[in-house]
N, C-alpha and C positions, 0 to 999 in steps of 0.2 A: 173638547177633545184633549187640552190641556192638560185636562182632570187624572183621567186613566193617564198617562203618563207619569203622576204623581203618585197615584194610586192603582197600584196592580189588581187589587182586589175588584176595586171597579171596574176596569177592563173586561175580567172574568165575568164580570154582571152584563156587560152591555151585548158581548161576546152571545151568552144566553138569549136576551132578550131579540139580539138579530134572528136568534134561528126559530124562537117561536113565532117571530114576523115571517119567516120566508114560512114555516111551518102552516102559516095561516095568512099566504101572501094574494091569493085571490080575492080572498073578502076583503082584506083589507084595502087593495089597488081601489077596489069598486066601491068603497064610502069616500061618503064627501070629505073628508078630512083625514084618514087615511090615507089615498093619495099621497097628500101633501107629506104627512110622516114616513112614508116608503119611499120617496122620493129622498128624502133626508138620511133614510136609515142606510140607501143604497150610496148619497154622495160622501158618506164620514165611514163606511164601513170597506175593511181591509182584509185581506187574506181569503179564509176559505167562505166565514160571513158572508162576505161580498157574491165570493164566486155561487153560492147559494142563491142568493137573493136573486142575480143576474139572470141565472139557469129557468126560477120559475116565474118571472116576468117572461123570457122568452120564448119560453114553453108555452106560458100561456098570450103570447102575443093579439091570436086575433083574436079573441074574445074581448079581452082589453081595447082594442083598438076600435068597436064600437061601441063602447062604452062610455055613459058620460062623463065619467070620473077615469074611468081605466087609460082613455085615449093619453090623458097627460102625461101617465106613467110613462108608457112607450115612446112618445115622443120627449119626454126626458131622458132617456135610455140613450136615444138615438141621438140627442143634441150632446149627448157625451163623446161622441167622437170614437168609441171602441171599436174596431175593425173589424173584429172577431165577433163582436155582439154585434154586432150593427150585422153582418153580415149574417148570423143567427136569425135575427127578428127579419129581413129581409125575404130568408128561406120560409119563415111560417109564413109569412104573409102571400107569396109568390103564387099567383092562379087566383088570388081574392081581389087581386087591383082597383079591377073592374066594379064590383061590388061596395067594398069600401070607399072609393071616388063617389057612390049615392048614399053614402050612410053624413048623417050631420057632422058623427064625430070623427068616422073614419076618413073621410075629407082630409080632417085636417091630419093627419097622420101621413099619408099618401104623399102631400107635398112636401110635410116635414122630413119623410124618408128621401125624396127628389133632393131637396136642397142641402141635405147635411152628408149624404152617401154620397159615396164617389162618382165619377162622370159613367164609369163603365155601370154601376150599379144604378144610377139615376136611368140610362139609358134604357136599359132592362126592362124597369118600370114601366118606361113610358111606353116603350114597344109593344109591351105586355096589352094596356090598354086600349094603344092604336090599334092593335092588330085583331081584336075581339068586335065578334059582329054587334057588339051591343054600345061602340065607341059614339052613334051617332046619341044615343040616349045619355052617354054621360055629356056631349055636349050641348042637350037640352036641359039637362037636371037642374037643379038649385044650387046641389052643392058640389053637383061634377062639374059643371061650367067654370069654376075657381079651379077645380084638379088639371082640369085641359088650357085655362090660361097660363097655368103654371108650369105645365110641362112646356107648352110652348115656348114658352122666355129660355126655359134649361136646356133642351133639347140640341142636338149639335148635328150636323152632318147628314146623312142618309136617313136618319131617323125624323131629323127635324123636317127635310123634305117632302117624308114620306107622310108626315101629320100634316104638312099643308095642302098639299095634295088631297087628302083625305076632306080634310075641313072645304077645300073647292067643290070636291064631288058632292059637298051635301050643301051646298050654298043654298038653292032653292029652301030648306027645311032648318035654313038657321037665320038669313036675314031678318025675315019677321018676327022671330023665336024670340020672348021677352027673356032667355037665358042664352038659347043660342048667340044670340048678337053681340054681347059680349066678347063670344070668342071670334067675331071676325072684327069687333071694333080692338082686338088683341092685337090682333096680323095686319092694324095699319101701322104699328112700330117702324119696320124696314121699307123705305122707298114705294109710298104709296099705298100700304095696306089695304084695308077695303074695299078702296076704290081699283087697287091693284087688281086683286081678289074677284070682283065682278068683272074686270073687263075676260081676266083669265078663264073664268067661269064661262064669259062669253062665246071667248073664243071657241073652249072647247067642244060646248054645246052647237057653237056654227061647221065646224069640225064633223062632226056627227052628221047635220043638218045636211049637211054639203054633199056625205058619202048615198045619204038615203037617196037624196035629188039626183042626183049622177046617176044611179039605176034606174030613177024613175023619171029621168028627164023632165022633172019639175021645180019652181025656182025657191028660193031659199026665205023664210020667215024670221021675224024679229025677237027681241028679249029685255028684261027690265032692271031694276035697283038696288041698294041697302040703305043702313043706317048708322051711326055710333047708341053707345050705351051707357049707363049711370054706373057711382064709383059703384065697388063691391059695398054690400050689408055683409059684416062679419056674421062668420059662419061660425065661429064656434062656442059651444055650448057650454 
């Protein structure tokens, strides 16, 4: 970068060659070794270059974002820290959460946008996911199981309750789950997890138990177990 400052003319050169990059920034994101040059051409490039290059990465964010090669782009984008792009790529992606939490590469996207985007935007995210009738599936999936440990650790407040809660009501259909169980061997972090987690689970279900018997003037029945889980196998591709 030294160079063009020496040499104007090169400038003018490099200047060109950024805009035939963004000009032909799709293919290039999705080759195995582009990537890696688009990534480069977007951290040394200035002015309106730049602002080109940024515009059709973000543009094309989710298609990128399940992509072998693409997913890097984006979560390079995003570990840049830009407020305005970040919050760009956030907007494409927004209503696909759910979706890319099962894709191998968009996984890992998902949590890259959790952990580098703000609290109120990480929030969003997660909400986004919890709140989708298909939350119990990414907490069965392969590579949603990592998106739902992850949101868990980030997760704050109302939201964060609202996902444990969630993850209790589906206890039955995650303990024995060889992915599920991970996300309750997650939730033994604070004060008993797990084991926390079933007695709650218990409770609840005796809760229920109790109101059915009370009508039916009949006496109350019993309930059972979990487990912990092995480290993660990286997921990405």
């Amino acid at each position: 970068m030294q160079m063009y400052q020496a040499y104007p003319e090169f400038e003018i050169n490099l200047q060109h060659i950024l805009n035939v990059v963004a000009d032909n920034c799709l293919e290039i994101a999705t080759d195995k070794s582009g990537c890696c040059v688009l990534q480069q051409c977007v951290a040394h490039a200035k002015g309106e270059p730049q602002i080109r290059l940024l515009a059709e990465i973000v543009a094309n964010a989710l298609v990128l974002s399940e992509h072998p090669y693409g997913n890097y782009v984006v979560q390079f984008i995003v570990s840049l820290k830009m407020p305005q792009v970040t919050a760009d790529i956030l907007e494409q992606l927004a209503g696909n959460y759910v979706s890319l939490s099962t894709n191998k590469y968009g996984s890992n996207v998902v949590e890259k946008c959790m952990k580098e985007s703000s609290e109120d935007q990480a929030m969003q995210i997660i909400d986004e996911i919890i709140r989708s009738k298909s939350f119990l599936a990414v907490l069965q999936d392969a590579y949603g199981n990592y998106v739902a440990q992850s949101a868990y650790a980030i997760a704050k407040g109302p939201i964060r309750q609202a996902m444990v809660n969630l993850i209790q009501m589906h206890y039955s259909y995650l303990h024995s789950h060889p992915h599920g169980k991970r996300v309750l061997a997650k939730t033994r972090g604070g004060g008993g997890g797990a084991g926390k987690l079933r007695k709650e689970h218990k409770a609840t279900k005796l809760a229920v138990s109790q109101l059915v018997c009370n009508q039916a003037n009949t006496s109350l029945p019993e309930i059972p177990k979990p487990d912990f889980a092995e480290a993660r196998d990286s997921h990405v591709g």
